[in-house]
MARLUM-553722 format. One record per residue: residue number from 1; x, y, z of N, C-alpha, C in turn. Coordinates in pm, 1 decimal, padded with zeros to 6 digits. Layout:
residues N
NODE  num       npx       npy       npz      capx      capy      capz       cpx       cpy       cpz
NODE  NUM         X         Y         Z         X         Y         Z         X         Y         Z
...
This chain:
residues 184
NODE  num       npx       npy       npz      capx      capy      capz       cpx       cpy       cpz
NODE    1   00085.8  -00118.6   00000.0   00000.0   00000.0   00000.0   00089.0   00123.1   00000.0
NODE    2   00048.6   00219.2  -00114.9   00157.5   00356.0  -00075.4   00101.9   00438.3   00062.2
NODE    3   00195.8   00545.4   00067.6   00253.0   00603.4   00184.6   00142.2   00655.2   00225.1
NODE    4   00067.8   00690.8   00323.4  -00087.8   00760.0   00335.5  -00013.4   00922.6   00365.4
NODE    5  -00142.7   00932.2   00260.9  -00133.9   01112.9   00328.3  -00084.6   01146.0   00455.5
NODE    6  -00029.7   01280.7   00465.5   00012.5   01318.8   00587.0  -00090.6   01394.3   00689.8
NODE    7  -00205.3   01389.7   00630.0  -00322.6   01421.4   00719.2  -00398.4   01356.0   00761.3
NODE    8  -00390.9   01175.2   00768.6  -00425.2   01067.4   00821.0  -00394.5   01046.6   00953.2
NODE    9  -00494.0   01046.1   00994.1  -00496.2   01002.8   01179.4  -00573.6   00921.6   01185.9
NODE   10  -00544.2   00863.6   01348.7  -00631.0   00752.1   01412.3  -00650.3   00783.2   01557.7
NODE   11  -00772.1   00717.9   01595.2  -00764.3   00699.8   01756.2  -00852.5   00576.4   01835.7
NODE   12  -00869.6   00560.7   01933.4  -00924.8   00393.5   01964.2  -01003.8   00458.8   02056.3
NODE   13  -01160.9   00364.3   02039.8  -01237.3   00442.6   02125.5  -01313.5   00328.9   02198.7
NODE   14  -01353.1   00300.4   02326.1  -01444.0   00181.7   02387.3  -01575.1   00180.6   02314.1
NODE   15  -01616.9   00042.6   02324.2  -01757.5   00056.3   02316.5  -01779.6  -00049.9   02380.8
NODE   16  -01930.6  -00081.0   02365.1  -02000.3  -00181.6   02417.5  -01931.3  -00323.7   02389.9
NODE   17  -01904.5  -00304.4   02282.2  -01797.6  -00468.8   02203.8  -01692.2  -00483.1   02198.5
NODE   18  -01651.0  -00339.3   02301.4  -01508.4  -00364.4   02258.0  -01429.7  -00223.7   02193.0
NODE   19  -01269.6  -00252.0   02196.8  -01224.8  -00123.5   02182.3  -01224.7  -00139.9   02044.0
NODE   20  -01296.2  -00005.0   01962.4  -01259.4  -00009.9   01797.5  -01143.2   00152.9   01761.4
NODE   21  -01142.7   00091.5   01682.9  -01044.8   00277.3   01593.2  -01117.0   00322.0   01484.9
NODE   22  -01089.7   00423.3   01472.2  -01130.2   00513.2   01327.6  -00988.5   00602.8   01273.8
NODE   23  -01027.7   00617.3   01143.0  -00873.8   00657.6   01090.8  -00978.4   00788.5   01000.5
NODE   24  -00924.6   00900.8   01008.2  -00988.3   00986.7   00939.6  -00874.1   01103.0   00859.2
NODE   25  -00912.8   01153.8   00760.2  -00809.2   01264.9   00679.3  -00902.4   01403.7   00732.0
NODE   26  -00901.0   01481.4   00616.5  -00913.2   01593.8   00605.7  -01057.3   01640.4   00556.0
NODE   27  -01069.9   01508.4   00478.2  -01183.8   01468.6   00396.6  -01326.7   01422.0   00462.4
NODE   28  -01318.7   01357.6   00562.7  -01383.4   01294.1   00620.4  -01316.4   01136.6   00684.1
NODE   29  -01406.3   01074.7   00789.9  -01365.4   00925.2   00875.5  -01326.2   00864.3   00744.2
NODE   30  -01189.9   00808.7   00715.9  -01183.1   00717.0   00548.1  -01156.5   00504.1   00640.2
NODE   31  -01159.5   00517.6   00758.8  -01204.6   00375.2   00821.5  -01268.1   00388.5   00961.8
NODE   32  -01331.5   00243.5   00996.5  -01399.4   00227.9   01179.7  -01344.4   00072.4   01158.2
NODE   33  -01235.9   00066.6   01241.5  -01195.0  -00047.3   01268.5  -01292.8  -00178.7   01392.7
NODE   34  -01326.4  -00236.6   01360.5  -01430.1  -00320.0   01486.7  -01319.2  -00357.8   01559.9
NODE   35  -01363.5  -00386.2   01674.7  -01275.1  -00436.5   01799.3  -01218.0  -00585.1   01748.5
NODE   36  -01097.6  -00621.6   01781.0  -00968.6  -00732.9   01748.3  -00957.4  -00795.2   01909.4
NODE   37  -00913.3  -00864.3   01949.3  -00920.0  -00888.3   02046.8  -00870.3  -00827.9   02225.7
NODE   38  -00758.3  -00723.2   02176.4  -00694.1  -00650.5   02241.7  -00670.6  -00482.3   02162.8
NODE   39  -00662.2  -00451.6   02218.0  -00627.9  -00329.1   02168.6  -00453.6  -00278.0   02101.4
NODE   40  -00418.4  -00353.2   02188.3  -00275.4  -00357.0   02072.1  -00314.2  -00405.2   01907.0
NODE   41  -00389.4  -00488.2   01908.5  -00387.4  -00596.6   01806.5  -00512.0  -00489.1   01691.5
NODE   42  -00581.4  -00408.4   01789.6  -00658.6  -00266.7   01723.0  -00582.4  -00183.5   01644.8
NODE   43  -00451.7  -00130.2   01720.3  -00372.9  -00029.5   01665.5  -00294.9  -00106.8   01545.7
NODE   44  -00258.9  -00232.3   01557.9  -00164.7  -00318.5   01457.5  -00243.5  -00305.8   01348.3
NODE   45  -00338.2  -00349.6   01335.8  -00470.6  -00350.6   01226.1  -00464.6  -00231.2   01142.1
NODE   46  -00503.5  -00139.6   01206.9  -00511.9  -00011.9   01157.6  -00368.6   00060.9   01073.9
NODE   47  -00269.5   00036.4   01124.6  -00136.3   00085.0   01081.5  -00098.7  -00030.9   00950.2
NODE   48  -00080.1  -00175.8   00984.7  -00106.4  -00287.3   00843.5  -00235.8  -00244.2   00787.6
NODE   49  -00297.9  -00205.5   00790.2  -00389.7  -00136.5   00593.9  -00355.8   00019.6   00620.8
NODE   50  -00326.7   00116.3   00702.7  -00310.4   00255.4   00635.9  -00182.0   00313.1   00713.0
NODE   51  -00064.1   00198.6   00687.2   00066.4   00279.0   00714.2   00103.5   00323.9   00811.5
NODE   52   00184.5   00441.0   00870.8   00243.2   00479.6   00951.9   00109.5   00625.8   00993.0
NODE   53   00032.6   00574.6   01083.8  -00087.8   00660.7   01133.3  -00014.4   00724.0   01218.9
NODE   54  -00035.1   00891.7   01273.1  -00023.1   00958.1   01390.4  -00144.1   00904.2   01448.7
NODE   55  -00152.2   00837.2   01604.1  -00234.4   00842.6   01687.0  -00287.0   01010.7   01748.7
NODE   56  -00384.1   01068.1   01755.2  -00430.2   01177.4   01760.0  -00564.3   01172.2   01801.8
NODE   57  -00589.6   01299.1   01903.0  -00721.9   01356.1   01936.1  -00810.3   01349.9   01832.6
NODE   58  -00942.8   01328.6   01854.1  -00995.4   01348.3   01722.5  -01091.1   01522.2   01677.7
NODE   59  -01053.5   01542.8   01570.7  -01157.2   01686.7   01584.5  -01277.3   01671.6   01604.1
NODE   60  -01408.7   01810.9   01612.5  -01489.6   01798.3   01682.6  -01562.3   01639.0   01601.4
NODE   61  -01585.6   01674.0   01432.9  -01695.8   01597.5   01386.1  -01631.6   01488.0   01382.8
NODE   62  -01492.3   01420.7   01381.0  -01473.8   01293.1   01418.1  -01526.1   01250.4   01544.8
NODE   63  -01532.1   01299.6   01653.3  -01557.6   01308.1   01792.5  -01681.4   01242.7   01821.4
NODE   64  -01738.3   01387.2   01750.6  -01899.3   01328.0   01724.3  -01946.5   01218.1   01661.6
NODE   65  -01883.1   01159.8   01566.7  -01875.3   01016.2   01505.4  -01909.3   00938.9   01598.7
NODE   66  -01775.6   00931.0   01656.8  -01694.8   00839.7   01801.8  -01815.4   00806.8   01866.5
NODE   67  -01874.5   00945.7   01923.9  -02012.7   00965.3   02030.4  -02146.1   00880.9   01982.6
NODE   68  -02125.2   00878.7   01852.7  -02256.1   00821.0   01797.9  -02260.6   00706.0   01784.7
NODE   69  -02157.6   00642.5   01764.4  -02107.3   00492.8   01749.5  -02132.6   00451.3   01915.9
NODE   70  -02051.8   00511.4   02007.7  -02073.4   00436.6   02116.8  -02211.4   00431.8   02188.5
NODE   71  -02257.9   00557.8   02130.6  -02434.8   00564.6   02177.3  -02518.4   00441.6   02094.0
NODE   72  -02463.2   00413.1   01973.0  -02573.9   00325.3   01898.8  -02497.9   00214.5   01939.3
NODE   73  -02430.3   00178.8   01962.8  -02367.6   00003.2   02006.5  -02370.0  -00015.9   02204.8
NODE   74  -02501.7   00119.5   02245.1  -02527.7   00105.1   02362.2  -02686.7   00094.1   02367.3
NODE   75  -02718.0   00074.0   02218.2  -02871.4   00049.5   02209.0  -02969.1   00159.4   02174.6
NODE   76  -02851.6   00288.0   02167.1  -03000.2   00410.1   02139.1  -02953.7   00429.9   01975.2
NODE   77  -03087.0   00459.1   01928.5  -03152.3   00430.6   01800.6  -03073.3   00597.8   01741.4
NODE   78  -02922.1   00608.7   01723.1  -02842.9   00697.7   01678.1  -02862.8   00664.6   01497.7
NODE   79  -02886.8   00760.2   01444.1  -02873.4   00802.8   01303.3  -02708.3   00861.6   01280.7
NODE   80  -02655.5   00768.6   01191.7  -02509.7   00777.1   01177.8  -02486.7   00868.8   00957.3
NODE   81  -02618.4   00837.8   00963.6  -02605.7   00922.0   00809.6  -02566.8   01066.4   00804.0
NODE   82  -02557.3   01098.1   00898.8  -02411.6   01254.2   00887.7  -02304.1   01263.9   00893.3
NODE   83  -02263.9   01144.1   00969.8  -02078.0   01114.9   00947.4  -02043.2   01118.3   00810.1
NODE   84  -01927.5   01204.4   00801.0  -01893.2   01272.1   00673.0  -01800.8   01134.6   00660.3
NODE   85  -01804.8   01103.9   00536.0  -01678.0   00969.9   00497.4  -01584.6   01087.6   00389.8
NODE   86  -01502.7   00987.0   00396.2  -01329.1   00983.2   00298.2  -01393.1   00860.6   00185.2
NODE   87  -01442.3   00901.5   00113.0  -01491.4   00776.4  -00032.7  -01346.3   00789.7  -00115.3
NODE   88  -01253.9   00905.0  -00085.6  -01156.8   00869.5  -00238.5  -01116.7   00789.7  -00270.2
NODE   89  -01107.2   00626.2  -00170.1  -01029.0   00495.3  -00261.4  -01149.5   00436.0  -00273.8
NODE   90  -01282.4   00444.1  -00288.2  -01409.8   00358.0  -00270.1  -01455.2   00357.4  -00431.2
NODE   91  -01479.7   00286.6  -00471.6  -01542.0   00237.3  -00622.5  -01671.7   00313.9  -00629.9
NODE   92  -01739.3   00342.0  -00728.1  -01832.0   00390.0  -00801.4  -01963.7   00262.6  -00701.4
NODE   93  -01981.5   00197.0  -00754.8  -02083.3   00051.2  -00708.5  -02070.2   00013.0  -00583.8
NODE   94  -01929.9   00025.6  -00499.3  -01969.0   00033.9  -00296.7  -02021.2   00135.9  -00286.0
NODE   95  -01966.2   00250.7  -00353.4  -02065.0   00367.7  -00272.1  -02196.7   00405.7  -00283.5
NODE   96  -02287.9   00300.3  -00394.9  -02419.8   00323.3  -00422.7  -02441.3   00191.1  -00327.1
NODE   97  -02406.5   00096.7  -00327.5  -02435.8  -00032.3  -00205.3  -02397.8   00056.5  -00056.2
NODE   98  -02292.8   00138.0  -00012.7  -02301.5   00193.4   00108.9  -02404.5   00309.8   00123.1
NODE   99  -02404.8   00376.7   00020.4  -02523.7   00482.4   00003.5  -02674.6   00414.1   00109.1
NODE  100  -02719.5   00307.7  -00004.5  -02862.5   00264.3   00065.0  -02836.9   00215.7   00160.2
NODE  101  -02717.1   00141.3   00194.5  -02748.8   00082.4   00338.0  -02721.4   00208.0   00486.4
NODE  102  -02682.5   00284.2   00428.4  -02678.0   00376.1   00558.2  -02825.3   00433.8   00538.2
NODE  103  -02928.9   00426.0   00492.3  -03031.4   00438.3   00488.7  -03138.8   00346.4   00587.8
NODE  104  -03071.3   00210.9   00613.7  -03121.0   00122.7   00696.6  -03124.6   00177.6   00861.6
NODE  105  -03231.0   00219.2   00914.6  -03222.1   00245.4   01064.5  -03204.0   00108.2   01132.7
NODE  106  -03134.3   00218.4   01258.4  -03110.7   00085.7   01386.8  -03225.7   00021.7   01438.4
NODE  107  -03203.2  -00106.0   01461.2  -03327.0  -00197.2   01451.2  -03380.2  -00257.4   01333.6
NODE  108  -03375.1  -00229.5   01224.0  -03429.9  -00265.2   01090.2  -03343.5  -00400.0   00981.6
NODE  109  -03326.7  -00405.8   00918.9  -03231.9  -00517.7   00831.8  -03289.8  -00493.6   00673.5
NODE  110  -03237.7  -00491.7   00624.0  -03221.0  -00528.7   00454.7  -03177.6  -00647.6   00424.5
NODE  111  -03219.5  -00705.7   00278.9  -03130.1  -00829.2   00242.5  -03006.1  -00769.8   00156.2
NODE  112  -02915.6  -00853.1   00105.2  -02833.1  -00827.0  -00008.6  -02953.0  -00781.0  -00136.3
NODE  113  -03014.7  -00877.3  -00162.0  -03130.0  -00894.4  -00287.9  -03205.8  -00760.2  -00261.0
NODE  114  -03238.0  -00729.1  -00135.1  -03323.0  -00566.3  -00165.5  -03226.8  -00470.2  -00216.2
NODE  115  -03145.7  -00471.0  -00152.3  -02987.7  -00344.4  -00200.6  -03000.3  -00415.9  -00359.7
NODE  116  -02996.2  -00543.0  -00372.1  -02942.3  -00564.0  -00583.8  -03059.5  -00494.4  -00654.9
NODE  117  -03166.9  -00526.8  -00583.7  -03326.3  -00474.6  -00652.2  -03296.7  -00336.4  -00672.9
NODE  118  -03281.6  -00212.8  -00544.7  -03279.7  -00086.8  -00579.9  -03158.3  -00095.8  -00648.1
NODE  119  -03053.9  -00160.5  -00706.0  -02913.7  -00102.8  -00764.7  -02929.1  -00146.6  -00912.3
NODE  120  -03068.9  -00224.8  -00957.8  -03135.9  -00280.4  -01108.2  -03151.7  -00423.5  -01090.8
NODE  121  -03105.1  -00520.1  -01035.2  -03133.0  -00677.5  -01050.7  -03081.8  -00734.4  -00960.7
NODE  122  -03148.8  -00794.1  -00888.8  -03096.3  -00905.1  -00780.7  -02983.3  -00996.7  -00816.3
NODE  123  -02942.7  -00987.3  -00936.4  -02864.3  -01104.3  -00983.0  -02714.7  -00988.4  -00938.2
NODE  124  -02720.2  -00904.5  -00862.2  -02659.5  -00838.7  -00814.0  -02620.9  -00848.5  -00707.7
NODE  125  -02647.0  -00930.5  -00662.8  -02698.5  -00947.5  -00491.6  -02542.0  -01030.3  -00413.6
NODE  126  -02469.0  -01095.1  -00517.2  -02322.4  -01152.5  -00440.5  -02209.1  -01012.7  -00495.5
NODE  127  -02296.8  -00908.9  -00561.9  -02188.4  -00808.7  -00556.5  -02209.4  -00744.0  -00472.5
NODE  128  -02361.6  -00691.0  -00428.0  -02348.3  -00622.1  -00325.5  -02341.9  -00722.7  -00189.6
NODE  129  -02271.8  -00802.4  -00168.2  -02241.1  -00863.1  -00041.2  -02095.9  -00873.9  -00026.3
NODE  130  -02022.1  -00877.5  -00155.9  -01890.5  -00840.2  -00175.5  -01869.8  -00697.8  -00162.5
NODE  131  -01913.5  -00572.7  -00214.1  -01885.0  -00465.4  -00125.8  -01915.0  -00450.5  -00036.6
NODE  132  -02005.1  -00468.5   00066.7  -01987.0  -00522.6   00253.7  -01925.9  -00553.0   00285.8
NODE  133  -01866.6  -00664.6   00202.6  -01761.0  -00705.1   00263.3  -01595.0  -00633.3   00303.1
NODE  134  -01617.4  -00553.1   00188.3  -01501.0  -00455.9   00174.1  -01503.0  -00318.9   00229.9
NODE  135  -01637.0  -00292.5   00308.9  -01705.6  -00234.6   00366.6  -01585.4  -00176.3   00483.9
NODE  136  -01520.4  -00077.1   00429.9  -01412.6   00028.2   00528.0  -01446.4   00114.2   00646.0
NODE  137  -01600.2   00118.0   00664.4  -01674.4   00189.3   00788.5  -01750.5   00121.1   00868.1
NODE  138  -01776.7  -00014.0   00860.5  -01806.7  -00041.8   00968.4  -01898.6   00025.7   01113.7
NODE  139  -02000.7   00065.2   01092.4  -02115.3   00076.9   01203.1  -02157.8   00193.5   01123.2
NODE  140  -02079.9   00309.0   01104.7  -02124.6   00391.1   01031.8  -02194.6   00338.1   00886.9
NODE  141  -02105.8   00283.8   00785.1  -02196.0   00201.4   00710.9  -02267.7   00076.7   00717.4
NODE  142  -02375.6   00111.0   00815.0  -02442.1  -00054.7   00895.8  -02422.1  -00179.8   00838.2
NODE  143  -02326.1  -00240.2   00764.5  -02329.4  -00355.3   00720.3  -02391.2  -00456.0   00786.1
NODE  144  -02383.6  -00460.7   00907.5  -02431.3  -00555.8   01010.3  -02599.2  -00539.8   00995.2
NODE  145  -02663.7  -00503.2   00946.2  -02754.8  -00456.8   00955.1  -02852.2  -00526.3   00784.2
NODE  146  -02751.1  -00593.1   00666.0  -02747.8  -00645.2   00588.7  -02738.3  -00773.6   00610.9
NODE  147  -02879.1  -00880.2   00575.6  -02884.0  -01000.3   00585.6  -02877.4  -01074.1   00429.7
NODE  148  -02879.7  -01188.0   00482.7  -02918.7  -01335.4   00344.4  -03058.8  -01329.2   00352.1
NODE  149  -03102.2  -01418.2   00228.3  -03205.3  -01382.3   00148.4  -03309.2  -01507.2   00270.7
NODE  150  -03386.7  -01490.0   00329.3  -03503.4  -01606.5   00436.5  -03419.3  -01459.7   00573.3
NODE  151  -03386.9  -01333.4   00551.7  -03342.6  -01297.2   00707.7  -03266.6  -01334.9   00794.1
NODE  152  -03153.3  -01422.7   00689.0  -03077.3  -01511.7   00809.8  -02892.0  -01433.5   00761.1
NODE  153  -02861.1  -01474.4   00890.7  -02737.4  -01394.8   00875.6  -02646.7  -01362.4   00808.7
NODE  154  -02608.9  -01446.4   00741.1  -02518.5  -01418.1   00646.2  -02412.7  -01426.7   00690.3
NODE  155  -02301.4  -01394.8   00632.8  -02151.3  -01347.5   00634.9  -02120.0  -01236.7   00682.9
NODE  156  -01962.2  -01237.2   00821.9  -01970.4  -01114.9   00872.5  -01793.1  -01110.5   00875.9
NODE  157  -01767.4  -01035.4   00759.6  -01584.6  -01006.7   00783.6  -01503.1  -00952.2   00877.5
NODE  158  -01574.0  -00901.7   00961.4  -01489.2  -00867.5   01102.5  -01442.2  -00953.1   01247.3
NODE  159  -01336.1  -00959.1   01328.0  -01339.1  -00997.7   01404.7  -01477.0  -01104.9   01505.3
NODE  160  -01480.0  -01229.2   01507.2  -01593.9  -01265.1   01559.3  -01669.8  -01326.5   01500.6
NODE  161  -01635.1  -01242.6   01342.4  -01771.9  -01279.5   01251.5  -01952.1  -01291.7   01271.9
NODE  162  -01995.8  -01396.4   01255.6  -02144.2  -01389.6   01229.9  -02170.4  -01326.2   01370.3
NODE  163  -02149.2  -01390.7   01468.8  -02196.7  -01377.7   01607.9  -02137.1  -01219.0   01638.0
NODE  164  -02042.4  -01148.1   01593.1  -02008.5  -01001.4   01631.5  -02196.1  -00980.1   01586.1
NODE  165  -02180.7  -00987.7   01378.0  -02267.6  -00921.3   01395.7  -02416.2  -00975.6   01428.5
NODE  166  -02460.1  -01050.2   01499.8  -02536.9  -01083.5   01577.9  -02539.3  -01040.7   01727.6
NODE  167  -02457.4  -01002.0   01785.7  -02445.9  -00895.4   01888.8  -02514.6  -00799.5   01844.7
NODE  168  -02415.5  -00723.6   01724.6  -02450.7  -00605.5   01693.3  -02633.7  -00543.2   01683.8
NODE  169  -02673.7  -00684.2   01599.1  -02802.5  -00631.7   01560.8  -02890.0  -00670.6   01699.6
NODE  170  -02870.1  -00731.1   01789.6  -02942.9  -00763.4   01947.0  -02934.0  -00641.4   02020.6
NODE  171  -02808.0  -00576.9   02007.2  -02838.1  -00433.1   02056.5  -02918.5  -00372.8   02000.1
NODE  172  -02924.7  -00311.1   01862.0  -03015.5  -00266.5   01839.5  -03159.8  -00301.9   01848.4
NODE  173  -03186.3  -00398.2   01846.6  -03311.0  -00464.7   01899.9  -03377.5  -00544.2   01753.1
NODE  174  -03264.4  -00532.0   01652.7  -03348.1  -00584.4   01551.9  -03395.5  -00774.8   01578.9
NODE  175  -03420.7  -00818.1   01509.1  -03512.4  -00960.7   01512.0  -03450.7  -01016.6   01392.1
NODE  176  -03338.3  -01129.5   01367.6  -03312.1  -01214.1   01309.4  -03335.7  -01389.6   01314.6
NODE  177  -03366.8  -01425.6   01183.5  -03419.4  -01526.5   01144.2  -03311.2  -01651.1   01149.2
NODE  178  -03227.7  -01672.4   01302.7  -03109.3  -01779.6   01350.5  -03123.7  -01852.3   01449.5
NODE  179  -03077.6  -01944.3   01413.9  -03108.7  -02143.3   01509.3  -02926.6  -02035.6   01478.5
NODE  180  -02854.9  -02092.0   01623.2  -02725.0  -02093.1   01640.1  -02718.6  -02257.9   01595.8
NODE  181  -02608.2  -02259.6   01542.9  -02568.6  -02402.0   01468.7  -02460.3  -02433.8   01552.3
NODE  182  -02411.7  -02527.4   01565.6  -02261.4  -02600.0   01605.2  -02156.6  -02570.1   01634.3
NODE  183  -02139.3  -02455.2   01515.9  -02022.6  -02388.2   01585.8  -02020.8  -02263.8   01564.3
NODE  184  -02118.2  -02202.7   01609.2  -02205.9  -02067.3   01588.0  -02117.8  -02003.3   01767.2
């Protein structure tokens, strides 16, 4: 990966799940790292995909990010569609798949197949689960909040996986369609 801008920062913030980071420019938050198991292993993360980060205070509207994240992963029904993002390395087609899903309120769920429907054809539906997956914001862009087609969980690329985001959506109070399996 080349050298990141010199106006790239980070900082690590608690939440309910755990300690996460956000890495933000000038531009807007350009990542929300989910909690790793330790917080060393937070900061490692963050520096292996965006380089040599200054750890730093965050300004006010990162702050306010921060505030909103830890308020909505404490169960109150926070609207995160004002956090300004950093899209400049984001493709044309994540940012219309992150577009609608930050449209999804806390508590609520989408499938992949509703996001392919509004984006022209469901036969769309393992692309938009592949940009989730690649999904660089994390709570801010509710991915967790994006199910499989019967309401059932799906695939979850962060730390924890399915069961993180099955936490995730129990806080919010949403209602998913899961028998824990075997090795759930």
């Amino acid at each position: 990966m080349s050298e990141p801008p010199n106006d790239r920062k980070f900082a690590l913030f608690e939440t309910a799940i755990g300690i996460c980071g956000i890495v933000w420019t000038a531009h807007g938050v350009e990542a929300v790292q989910l909690p790793l198991p330790d917080e060393d292993k937070t900061r490692i993360r963050l520096r292996q995909r965006y380089g040599s980060l200054a750890e730093a205070a965050p300004p006010a509207a990162v702050q306010a990010a921060i505030d909103g994240m830890i308020a909505l992963l404490e169960g109150k029904p926070i609207d995160l569609s004002g956090v300004v993002l950093d899209l400049d390395s984001v493709g044309e087609f994540d940012r219309r798949v992150y577009d609608i899903a930050r449209t999804i309120p806390p508590g609520r769920t989408m499938t992949y197949g509703d996001i392919a429907k509004r984006l022209g054809g469901v036969e769309l539906s393992r692309d938009v689960g592949q940009a989730l997956g690649r999904n660089p914001y994390p709570i801010v862009v509710p991915c967790h909040r994006v199910l499989a087609a019967g309401d059932r969980p799906g695939g979850f690329s962060a730390s924890g996986g399915v069961a993180t985001k099955l936490k995730m959506l129990a806080i919010e109070g949403a209602i998913v369609n899961h028998t824990p399996g075997l090795f759930d």
